[in-house]
C-alpha atoms as one frame of an Amber mdcrd trajectory, in Angstrom:
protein
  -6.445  30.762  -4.670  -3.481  29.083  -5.625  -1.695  29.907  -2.456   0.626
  27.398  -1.121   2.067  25.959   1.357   5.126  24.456   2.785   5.367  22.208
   5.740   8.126  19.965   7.503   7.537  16.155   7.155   7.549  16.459  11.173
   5.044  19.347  11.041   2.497  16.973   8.118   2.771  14.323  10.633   1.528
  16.022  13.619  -1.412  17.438  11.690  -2.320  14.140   9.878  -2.153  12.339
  13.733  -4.225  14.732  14.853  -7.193  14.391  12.192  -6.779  10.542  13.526
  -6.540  10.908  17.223  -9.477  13.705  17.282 -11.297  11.217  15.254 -10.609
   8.108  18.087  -8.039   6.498  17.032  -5.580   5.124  20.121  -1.838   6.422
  19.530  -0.335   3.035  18.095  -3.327   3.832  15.787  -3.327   7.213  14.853
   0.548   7.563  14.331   0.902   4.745  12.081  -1.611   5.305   9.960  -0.761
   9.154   9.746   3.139   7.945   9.177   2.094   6.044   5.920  -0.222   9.034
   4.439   2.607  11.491   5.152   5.383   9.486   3.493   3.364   9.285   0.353
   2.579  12.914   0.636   6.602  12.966   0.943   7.195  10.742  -2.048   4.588
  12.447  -4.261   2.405   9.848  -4.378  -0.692  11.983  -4.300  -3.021   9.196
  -4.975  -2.252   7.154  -1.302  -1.805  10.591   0.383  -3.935  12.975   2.301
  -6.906  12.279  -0.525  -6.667   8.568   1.575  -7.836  10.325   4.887 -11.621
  10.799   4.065 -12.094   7.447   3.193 -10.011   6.353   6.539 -12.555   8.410
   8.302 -15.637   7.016   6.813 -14.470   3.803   7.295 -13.821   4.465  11.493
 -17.424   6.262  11.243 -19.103   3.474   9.748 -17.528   0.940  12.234 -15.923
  -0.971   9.786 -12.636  -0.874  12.101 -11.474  -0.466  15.511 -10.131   2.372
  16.356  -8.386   1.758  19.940  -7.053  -2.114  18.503  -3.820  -3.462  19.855
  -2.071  -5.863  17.829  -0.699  -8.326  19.007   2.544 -10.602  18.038   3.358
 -14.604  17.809   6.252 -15.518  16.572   7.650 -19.110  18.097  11.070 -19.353
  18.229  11.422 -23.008  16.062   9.239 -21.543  13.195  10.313 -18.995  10.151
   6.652 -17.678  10.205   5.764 -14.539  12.303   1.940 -14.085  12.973   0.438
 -10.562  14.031  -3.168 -10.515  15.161  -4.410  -6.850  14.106  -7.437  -7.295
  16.035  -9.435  -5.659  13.456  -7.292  -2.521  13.519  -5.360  -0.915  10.552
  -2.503  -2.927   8.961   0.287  -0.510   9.562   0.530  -1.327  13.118   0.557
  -4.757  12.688   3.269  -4.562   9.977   5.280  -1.979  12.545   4.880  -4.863
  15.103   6.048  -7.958  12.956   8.690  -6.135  10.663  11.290  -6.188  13.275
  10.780 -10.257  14.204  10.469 -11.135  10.561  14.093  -9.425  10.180  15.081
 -11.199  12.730  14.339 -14.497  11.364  14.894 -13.596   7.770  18.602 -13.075
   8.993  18.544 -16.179  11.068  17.325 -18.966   8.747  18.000 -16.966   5.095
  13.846 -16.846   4.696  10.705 -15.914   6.908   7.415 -14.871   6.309   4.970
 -12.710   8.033   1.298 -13.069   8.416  -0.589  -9.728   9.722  -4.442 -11.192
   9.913  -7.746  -9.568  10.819  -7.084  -6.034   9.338  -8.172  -2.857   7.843
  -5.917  -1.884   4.764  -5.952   1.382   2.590  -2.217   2.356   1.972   0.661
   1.522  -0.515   2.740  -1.682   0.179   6.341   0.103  -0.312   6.385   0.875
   3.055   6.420  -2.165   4.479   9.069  -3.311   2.033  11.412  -0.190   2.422
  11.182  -1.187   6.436  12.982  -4.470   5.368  14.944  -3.179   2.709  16.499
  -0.851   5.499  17.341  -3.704   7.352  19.738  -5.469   4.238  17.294  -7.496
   3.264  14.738  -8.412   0.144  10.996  -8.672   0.489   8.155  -9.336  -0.886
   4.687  -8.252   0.249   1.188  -8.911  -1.119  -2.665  -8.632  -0.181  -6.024
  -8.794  -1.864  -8.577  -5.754  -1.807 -12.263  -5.952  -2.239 -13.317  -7.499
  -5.752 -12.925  -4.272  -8.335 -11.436  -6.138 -11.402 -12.773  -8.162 -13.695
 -10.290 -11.634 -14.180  -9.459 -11.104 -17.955 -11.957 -12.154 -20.716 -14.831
 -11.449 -17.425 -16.946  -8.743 -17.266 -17.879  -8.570 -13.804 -15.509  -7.230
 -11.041 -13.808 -10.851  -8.872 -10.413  -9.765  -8.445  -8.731  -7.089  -5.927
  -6.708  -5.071  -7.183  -4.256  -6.811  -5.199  -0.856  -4.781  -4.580   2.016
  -6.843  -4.841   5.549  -4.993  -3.906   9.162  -6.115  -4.097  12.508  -4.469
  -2.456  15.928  -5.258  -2.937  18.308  -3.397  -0.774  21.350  -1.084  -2.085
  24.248   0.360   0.040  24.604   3.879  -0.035  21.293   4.687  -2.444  17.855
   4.290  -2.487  16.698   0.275  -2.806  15.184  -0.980  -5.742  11.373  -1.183
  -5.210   8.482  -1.678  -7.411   4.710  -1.235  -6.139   1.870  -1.982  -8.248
  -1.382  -3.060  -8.719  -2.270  -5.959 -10.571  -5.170  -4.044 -12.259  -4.332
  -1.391 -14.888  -4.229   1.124 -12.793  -4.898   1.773  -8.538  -8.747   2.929
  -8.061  -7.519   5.713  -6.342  -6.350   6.841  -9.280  -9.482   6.569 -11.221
 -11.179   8.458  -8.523  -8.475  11.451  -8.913  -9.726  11.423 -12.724 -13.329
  11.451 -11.499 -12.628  14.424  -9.180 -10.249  16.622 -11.942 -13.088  15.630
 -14.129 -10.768  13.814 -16.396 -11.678  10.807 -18.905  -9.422   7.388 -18.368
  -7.163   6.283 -20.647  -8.518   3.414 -22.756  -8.323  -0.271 -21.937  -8.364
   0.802 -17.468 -12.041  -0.412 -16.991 -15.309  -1.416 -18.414 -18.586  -0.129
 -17.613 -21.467  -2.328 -15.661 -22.911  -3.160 -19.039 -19.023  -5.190 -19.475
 -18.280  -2.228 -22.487 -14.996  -0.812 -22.340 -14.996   3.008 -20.898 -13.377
   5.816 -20.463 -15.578   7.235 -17.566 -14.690   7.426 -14.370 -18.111   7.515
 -12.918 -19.021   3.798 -15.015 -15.432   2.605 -14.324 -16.160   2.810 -10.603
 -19.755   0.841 -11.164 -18.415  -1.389 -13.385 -15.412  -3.039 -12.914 -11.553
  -2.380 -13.697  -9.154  -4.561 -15.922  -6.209  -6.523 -15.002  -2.823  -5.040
 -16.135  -1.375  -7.733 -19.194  -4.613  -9.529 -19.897  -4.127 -12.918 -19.033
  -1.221 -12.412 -17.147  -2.140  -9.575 -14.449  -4.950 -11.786 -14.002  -3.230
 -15.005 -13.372  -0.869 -13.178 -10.985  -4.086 -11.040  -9.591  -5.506 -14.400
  -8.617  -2.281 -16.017  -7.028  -2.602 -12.990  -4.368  -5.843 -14.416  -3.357
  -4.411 -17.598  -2.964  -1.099 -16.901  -1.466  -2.369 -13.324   0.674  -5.928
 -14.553   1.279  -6.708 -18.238   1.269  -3.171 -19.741   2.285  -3.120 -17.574
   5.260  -6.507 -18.086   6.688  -8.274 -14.419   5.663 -10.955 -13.062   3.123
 -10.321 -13.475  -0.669 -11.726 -10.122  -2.483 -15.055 -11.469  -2.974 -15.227
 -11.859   0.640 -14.084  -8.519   1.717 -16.586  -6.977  -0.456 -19.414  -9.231
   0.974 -18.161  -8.432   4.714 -17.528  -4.538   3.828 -20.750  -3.955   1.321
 -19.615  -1.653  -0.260 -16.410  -0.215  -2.021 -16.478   3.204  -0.478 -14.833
   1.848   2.497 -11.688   0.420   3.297 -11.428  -3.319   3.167 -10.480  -5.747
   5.740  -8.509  -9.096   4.822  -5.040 -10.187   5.618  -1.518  -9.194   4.476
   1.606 -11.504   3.566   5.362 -10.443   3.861   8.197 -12.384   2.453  11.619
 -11.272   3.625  15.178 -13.106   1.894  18.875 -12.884   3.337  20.437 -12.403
  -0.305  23.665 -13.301   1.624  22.240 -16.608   2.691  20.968 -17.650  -0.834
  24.076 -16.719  -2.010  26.603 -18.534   0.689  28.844 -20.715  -1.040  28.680
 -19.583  -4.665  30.762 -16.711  -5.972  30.328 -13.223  -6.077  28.688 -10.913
  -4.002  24.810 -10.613  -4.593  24.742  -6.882  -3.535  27.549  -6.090  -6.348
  26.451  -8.343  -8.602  23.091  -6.639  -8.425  24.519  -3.240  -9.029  25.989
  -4.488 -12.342  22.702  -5.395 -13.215  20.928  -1.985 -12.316  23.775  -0.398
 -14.099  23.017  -2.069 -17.140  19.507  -1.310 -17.257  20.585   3.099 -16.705
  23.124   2.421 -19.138  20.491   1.830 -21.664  18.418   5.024 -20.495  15.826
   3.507 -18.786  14.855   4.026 -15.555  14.669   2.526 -12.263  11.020   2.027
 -10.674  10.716   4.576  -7.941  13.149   6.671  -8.896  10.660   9.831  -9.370
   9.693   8.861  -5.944  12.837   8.814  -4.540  13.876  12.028  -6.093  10.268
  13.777  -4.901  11.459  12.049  -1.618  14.668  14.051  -1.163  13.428  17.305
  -2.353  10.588  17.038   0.165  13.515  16.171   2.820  15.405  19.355   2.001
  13.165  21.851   1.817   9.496  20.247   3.265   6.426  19.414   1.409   3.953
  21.747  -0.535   0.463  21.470  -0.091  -2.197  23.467  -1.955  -4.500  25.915
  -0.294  -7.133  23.358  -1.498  -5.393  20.490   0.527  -4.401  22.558   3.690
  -8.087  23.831   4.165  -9.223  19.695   3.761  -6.517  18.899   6.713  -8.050
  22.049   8.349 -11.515  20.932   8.546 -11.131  17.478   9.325  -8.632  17.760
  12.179 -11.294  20.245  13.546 -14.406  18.441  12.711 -13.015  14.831  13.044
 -15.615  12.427  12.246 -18.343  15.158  11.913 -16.574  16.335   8.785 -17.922
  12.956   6.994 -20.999  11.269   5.972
């Protein structure tokens, strides 16, 4: 029973695209989407992992999503914003699409942004900023959810949870890179408590009655909390402004109204934000890339630790010597790779 097992990253990846393409998903689908669940499966990140592909699956059952989308790129030479139309397909694609012209322009005029509209969106955001942090660059990258969190001093869920993700690149080591939620904590996390049958810390959610709980079950009908008070909420609602409204797509209130429910994954619109540190820093002194190493140095110095540094480390252990699964979690990827859509409601 507590068998386990080891698998390449190269191996999880052809399983997870499978489970995708057996449940209809086109390639440019299927192999993003499955290249997102396996790196947080390679990072540790349990909680945007393989748990993630159920609710994928409901959400292509229920129709919320198209499963053989193409998107599709515009980005005019004389302007420093990229658009990607995911034609109501995931947001991975789209972000695979546009990375690479957002660099591009991000490196030509020091700052560019990238719009991916009319998608599906159920992963973590480091992703997409690691694909620009690759490239020498910083970034920034931001979208709403479906309303879950209550704005602070509220009872009633308005906000997303709204990721929000930042990168700054390092030679020779891992980049900096924070990825959060503005509330407490991610909801898939309070639906890994609710499955391990596991009470919440205090101060994560309140109940529908607008009481503070520590139950999963009235955490997930009632609403979460903002991380900070005031402050996760203000920044909570800037990501509707910035990642929904400014760019044309569904605010978190709208998601949930278009989506009906929060069992599903939510459509809205993404926003990335990539820097040339070089070009902000042209005619000043100092490098910014050693500059910024003095700073990071300063913060170890003190024994505290970098932000996704336990990912990082999970990252190369996985690299050297593949990734363990649980009997529990191979017989899941079993059974939906064989039943496909059939193996959900």
């Amino acid at each position: 029973m507590n068998q386990k097992t080891t698998l390449t990253i190269d191996e999880l990846q052809d399983r997870v695209e499978t489970v995708f393409r057996n449940a209809g998903l086109n390639a440019i689908q299927s192999g993003s989407v499955a290249r997102v669940i396996v790196a947080a499966e390679r990072d540790a990140c349990k909680s945007h992992g393989i748990y993630r592909i159920e609710g994928t699956l409901r959400t292509i059952k229920a129709g919320k999503v198209k499963p053989d989308a193409v998107p599709e790129l515009a980005a005019p030479s004389n302007s420093a914003i990229a658009k990607v139309d995911a034609k109501g397909g995931f947001s991975n694609p789209a972000a695979e699409l546009g990375v690479p012209a957002l660099a591009e322009r991000a490196r030509s005029l020091g700052l560019a942004a990238l719009v991916i509209n009319d998608c599906t969106h159920f992963s973590a955001l480091w992703p997409d900023v690691e694909a620009l942090t690759e490239q020498g660059l910083a970034a920034l990258v931001m979208c709403p959810s479906y309303s879950a969190v209550a704005p602070a001093g509220g009872k009633m869920p308005l906000l997303g949870t709204n990721p929000f993700a930042f990168g700054w690149p390092r030679e020779g080591q891992p980049p900096y890179v924070f990825d959060f939620a503005t509330s407490v904590a991610a909801r898939g996390e309070i639906e890994l408590h609710r499955r391990a049958g596991k009470p919440l810390p205090d101060g994560w959610a309140i109940g529908p009655d607008g009481d503070p709980t520590t139950e999963p079950e009235a955490a997930l009908a009632g609403a979460m909390l903002p991380f900070g008070g005031h402050k996760g909420s203000a920044i909570g609602t800037m990501i509707e402004l910035l990642a929904g409204i400014m760019i044309g797509d569904l605010t978190s209130r709208e998601a949930l109204d278009q989506l009906g429910t929060t069992t599903l994954a939510p459509a809205h619109g993404e926003l990335i934000i990539a820097f040339s540190p070089e070009a902000f820093a042209a005619g000043r002194a100092g490098n910014p890339f050693a500059r910024a190493e003095f700073l990071f140095e300063a913060i170890a110095s003190q024994g505290a630790r970098l932000p996704s540094q336990r990912r990082f480390a999970a990252r190369a252990a996985s690299e050297a010597a593949g990734i363990i699964l649980t009997a529990q979690e191979m017989q899941q990827l079993e059974r939906l790779g064989a039943l496909g859509l059939d193996a959900v409601d």
